[in-house]
C-alpha positions as CSV (number, residue, x, y, z in Angstrom):
1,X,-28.3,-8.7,58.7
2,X,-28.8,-7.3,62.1
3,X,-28.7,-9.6,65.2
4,X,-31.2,-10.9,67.1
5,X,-30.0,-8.8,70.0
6,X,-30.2,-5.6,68.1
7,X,-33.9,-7.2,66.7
8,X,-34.9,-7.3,70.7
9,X,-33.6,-3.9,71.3
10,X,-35.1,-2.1,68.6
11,X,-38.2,-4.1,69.5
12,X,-38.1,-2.7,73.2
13,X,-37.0,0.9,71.8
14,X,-40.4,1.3,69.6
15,X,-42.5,-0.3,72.2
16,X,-41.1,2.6,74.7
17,X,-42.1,4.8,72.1
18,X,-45.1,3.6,71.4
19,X,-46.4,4.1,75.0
20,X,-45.3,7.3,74.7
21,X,-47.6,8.4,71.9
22,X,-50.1,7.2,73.2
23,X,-50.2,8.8,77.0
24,X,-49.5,11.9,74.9
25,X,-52.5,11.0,72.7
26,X,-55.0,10.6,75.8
27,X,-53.8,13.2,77.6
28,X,-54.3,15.9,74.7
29,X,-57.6,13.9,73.8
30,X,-58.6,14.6,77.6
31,X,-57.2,18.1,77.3
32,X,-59.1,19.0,74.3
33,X,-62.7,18.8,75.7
34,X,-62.2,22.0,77.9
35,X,-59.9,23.8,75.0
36,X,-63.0,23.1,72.5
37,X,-65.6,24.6,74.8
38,X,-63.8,27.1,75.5
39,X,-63.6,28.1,72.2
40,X,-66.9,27.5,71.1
41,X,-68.0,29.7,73.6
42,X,-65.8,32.3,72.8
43,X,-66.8,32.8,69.3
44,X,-70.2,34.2,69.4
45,X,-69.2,36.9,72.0
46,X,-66.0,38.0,69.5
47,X,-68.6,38.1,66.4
48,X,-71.1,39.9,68.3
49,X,-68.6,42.1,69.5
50,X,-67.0,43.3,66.3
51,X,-70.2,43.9,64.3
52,X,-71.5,45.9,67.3
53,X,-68.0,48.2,66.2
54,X,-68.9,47.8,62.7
55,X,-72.9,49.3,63.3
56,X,-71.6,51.8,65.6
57,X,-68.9,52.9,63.0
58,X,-71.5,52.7,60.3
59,X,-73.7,55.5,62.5
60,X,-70.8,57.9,62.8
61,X,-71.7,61.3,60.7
62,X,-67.8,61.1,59.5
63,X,-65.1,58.6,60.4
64,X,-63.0,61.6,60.5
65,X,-64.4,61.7,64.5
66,X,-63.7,58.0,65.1
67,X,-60.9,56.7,67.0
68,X,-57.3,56.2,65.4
69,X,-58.1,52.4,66.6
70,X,-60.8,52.0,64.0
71,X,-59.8,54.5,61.1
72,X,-55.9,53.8,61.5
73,X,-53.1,56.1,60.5
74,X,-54.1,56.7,57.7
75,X,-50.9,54.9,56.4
76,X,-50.0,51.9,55.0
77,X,-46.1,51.6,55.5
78,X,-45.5,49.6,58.6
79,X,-47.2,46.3,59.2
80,X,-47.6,44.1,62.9
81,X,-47.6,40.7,62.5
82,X,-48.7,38.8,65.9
83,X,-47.8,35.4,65.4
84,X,-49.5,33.3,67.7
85,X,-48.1,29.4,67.9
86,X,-47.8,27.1,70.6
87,X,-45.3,26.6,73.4
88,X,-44.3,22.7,72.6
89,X,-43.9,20.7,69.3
90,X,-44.8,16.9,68.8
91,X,-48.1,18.3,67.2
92,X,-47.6,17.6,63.6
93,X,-48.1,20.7,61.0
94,X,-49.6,23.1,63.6
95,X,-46.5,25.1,63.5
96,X,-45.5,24.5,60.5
97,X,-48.7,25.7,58.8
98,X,-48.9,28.8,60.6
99,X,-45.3,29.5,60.1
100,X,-45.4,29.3,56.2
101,X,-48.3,31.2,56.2
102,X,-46.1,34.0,58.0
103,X,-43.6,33.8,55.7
104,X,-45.3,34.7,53.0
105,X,-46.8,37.2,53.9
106,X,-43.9,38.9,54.9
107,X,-42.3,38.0,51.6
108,X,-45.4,39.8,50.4
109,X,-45.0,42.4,52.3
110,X,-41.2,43.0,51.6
111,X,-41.9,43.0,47.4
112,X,-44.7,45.8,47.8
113,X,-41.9,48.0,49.8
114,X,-43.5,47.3,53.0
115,X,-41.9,47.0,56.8
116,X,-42.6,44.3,58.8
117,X,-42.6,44.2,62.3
118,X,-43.3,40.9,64.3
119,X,-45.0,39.9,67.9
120,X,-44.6,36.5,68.9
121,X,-47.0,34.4,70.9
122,X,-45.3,31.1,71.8
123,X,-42.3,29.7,71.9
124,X,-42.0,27.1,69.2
125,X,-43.1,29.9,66.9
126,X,-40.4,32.8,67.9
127,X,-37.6,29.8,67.8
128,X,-37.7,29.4,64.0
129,X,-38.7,33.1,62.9
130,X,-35.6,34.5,64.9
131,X,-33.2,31.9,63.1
132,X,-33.3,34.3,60.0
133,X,-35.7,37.0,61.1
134,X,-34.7,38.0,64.8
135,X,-34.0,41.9,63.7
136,X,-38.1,41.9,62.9
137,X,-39.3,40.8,66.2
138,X,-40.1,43.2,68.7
139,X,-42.3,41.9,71.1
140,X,-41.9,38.0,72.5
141,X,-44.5,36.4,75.1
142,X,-44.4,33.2,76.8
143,X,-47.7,31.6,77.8
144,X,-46.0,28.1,79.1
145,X,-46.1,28.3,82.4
146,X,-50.2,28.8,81.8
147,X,-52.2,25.8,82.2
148,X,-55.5,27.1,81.5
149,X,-56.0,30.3,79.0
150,X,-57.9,33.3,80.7
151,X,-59.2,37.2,79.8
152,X,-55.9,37.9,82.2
153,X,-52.9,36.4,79.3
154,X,-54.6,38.7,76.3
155,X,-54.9,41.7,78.1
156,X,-51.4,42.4,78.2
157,X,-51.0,41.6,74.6
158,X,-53.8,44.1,73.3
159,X,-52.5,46.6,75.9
160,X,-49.2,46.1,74.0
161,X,-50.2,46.7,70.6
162,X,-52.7,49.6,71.6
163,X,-49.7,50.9,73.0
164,X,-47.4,50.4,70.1
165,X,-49.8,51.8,67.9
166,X,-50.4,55.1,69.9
167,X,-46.7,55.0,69.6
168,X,-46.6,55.4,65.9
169,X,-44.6,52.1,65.5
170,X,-47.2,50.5,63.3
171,X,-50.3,51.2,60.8
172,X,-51.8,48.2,60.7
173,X,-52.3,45.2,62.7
174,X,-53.0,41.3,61.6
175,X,-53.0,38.2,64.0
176,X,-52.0,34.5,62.7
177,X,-53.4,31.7,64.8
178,X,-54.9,28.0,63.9
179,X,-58.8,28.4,64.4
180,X,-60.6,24.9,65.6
181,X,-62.7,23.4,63.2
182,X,-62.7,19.6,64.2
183,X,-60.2,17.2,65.1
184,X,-58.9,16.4,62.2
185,X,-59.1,20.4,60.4
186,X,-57.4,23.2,62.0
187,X,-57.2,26.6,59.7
188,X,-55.1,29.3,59.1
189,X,-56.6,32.5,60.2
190,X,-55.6,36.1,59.2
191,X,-57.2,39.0,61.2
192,X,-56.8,42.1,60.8
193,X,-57.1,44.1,64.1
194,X,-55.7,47.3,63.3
195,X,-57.5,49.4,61.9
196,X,-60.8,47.7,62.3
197,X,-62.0,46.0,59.2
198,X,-65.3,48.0,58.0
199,X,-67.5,46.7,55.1
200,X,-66.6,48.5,51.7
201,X,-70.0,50.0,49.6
202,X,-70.1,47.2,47.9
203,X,-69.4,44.3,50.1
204,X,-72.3,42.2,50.6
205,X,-73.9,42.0,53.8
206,X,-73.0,39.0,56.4
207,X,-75.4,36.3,56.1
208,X,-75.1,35.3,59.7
209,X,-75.9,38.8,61.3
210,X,-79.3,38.9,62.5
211,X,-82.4,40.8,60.4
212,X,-83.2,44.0,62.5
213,X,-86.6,44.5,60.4
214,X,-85.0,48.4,59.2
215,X,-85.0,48.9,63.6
216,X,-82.5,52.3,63.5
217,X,-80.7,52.7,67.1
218,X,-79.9,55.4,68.9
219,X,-76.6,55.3,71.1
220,X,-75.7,56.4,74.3
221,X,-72.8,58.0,75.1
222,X,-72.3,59.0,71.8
223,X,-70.9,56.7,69.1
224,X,-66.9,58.9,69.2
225,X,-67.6,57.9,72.7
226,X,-68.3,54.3,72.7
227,X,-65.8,53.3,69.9
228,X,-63.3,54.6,72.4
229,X,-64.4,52.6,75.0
230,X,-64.4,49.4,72.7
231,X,-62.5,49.0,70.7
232,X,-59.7,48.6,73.0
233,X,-62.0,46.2,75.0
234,X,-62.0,44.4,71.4
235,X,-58.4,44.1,71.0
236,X,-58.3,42.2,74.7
237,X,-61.9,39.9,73.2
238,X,-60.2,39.4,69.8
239,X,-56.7,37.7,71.2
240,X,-58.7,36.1,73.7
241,X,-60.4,34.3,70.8
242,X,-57.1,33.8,69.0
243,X,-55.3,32.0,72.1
244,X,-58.3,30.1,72.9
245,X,-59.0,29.1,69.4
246,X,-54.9,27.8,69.0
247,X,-55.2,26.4,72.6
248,X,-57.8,24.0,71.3
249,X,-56.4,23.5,67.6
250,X,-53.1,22.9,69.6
251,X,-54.6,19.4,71.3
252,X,-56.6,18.1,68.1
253,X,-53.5,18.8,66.3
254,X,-51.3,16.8,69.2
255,X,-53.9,13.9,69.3
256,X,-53.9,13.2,66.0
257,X,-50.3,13.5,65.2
258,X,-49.8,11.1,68.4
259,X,-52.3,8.1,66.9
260,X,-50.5,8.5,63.9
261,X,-47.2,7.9,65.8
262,X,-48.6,5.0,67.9
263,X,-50.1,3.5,64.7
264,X,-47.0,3.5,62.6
265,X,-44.9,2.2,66.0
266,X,-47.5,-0.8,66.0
267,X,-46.9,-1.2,62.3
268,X,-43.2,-1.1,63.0
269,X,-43.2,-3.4,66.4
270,X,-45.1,-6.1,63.8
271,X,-42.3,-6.1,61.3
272,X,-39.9,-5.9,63.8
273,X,-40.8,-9.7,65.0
274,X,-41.8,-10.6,62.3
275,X,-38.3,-10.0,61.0
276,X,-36.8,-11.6,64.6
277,X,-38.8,-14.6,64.3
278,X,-37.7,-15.4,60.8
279,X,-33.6,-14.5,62.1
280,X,-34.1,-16.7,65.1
281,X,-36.0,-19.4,62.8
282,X,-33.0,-19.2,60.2
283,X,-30.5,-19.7,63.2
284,X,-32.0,-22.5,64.4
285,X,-32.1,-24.5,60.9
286,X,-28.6,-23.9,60.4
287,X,-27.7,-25.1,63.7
288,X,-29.7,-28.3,63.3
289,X,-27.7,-28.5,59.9
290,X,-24.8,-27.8,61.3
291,X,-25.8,-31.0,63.8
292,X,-26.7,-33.0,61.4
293,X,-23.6,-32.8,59.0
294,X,-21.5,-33.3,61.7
295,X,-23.4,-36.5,63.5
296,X,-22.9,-38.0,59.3
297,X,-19.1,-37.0,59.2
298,X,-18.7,-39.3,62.4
């Protein structure tokens, strides 16, 4: 049975703790405010954006004229998987989640005879892929000196795969990231970027996108013209979206993880003295015992 010394210090080590969690919990609570608007207002301009690609595809005579961006190389063989996590841990499944999803797709990829190429976005995320997968990562980027996520950290990034891809080093493109959907749910998201994603025949309409009444538009420049113009400005929109949307999943996932933790410290602390005071109560009987036999010897 432990002492009532190591009771006390045990006691003082979760209380410690405790306060900890939770400055970790109201700071990522304060944090995620700003993440979640951020993200919220990213979203409409990243949906508008790509079905504005999608109509202005749709228009083209032949997508033999449209850019390599949107029509791809016409190959299958070698897959880019950008692999955005976050820069610190102590944020329950975030990493795992997006980490398994990874994996399996890369496992997916392997069995159909596929090669896999990966581009890491944050640090906790390239620390466990490069323990048994270093020789497929290619590309590594650091965003933890950044305090606040701007248009000026995903540039580079969709500069880089444009890059890559004019290159020849890939065919197509996917981004992992954790989209914000409350507090409590963040959600594994797989986007392909490269080549853009167009609606098959068949595929039924998006409910969301807005009834133009049978309107028809005309463009200007020319569609080959404007697809080459954005697409590549969609690239820099589309990681935006992804680093705000992990940014903000990042902090619901850290707040909850650290109530958790300062709950089950709380929990711990209570059957902690609990456990003293019935040690120290136990001591003290058998002392007054120990009294009392000994005043009946005499």
């Amino acid at each position: 049975m432990p002492s009532l010394k190591d009771l006390r210090t045990r006691i003082a080590s979760v209380t410690s703790t405790q306060k900890i969690t939770k400055a970790m919990q109201m700071v990522a609570a304060a944090k995620l405010r700003r993440a979640q608007e951020a993200a919220e207002q990213s979203r409409p301009y990243a949906q508008r954006m790509e079905r504005m690609i999608v109509s202005v595809a749709g228009n083209l005579p032949s997508l033999d004229a449209a850019p390599p961006l949107v029509v791809g190389s016409g190959k299958d063989d070698v897959h880019l998987l950008v692999v955005v996590t976050a820069e610190r841990g102590l944020c329950g499944a975030f990493n795992t989640n997006i980490l398994r999803a990874v994996r399996a797709k890369i496992g997916e990829l392997r069995d159909a005879g596929k090669e896999v190429k990966l581009y890491c976005v944050g640090r906790k995320g390239y620390d466990s892929l490069r323990r048994d997968m270093e020789s497929l990562i290619v590309e590594y980027v650091t965003l933890r000196e950044v305090r606040n996520i701007t248009f000026a950290e995903a540039r580079p990034i969709a500069e880089k795969i444009s890059a890559m891809f004019e290159a020849g080093e890939f065919d197509v493109c996917t981004m992992y990231y954790n989209a914000f959907k409350s507090v409590i749910s963040q959600v594994v998201t797989e986007q392909q970027l490269v080549p853009v994603k167009l609606p098959d025949d068949g595929e039924e309409a998006d409910e969301t996108a807005p009834d133009l009444g049978g309107a028809i538009y005309e463009y200007e420049p020319e569609e080959e013209e404007l697809l080459g113009v954005l697409v590549p400005r969609n690239l820099s929109v589309q990681a935006y979206r992804a680093l705000l949307e992990s940014a903000a999943a990042e902090q619901a996932a850290r707040m909850t993880s650290m109530d958790n933790a300062t709950r089950n410290a709380g929990e711990m602390i209570d059957k902690l003295t609990l456990n003293y005071n019935r040690t120290r109560q136990a001591m003290i009987t058998t002392e007054l015992i120990e009294i009392v036999s000994g005043a009946e010897a005499l």
